[in-house]
C-alpha positions, 0 to 999 in steps of 0.5 A, a space after each residue: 434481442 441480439 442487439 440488447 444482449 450485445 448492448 449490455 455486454 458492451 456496457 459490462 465490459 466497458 465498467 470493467 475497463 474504467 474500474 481497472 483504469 483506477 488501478 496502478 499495480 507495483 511489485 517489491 522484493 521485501 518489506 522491512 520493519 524499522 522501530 525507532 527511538 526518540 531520538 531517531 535511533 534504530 532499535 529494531 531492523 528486522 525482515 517483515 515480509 517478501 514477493 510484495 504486490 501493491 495495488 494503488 487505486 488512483 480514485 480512493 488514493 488507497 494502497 493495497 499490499 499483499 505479502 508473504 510473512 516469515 511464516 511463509 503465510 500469504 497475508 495482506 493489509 488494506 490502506 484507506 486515504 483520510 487526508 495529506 499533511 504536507 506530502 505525508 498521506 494520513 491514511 487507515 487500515 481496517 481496525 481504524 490505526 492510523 499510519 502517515 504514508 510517504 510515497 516515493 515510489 515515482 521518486 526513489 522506488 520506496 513506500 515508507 509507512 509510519 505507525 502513527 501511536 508510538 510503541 513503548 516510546 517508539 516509532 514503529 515504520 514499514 519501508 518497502 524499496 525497490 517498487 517497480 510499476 508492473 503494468 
């Protein structure tokens, strides 16, 4: 009885390690929303959230994000992989709206994420910089 209590234990711990595995965990200093014309004019440059935490799972190539608003209220968005175009990631979140995502993060530190639908004519982008991995 022992060894199948140890058995199942071990087996327990082991399916937590490999789901972990499929996570990298970053951090950023804020988010800052960006609403661009047409002509690549920016309209709108404003805060969008700060104490940014990110999870990416390598196995569903989909993006987490946890933040705080200007209200101070802790709120999150969910990004879902559908397909890469050309290094842009199309992805999704839970009301299906669709978003091309540029991840930079190996590269300069930043995770561009582009509304896919133009707002009144205009391009609405969430930039997050300075990523840093934290595990």
């Amino acid at each position: 009885m022992k060894n199948i209590f140890f058995f199942i234990a071990l087996c327990s711990m082991n399916i937590y390690s490999q789901s972990n595995s499929n996570k990298i965990y970053y951090k950023a200093e804020g988010i800052t929303q960006l609403f661009m014309n047409t002509k690549s004019e920016i309209l709108i440059n404003r805060p969008y959230g700060n104490k940014v935490n990110i999870e990416f799972d390598t196995f569903f190539k989909s993006y987490y994000i946890t933040y705080y608003n200007e209200k101070g209220e802790y709120t999150y968005f969910r990004l879902s992989f559908l397909k890469d175009i050309d290094g842009q990631i199309r992805m999704n979140d839970e009301n299906n709206v669709i978003y091309n995502v540029i991840d930079n993060i190996n590269k300069n530190g930043s995770l561009i994420i582009q509304l896919d639908q133009r707002i009144d004519n205009n391009s609405m982008i969430l930039g997050i910089t300075k990523v840093v991995k934290i595990n």
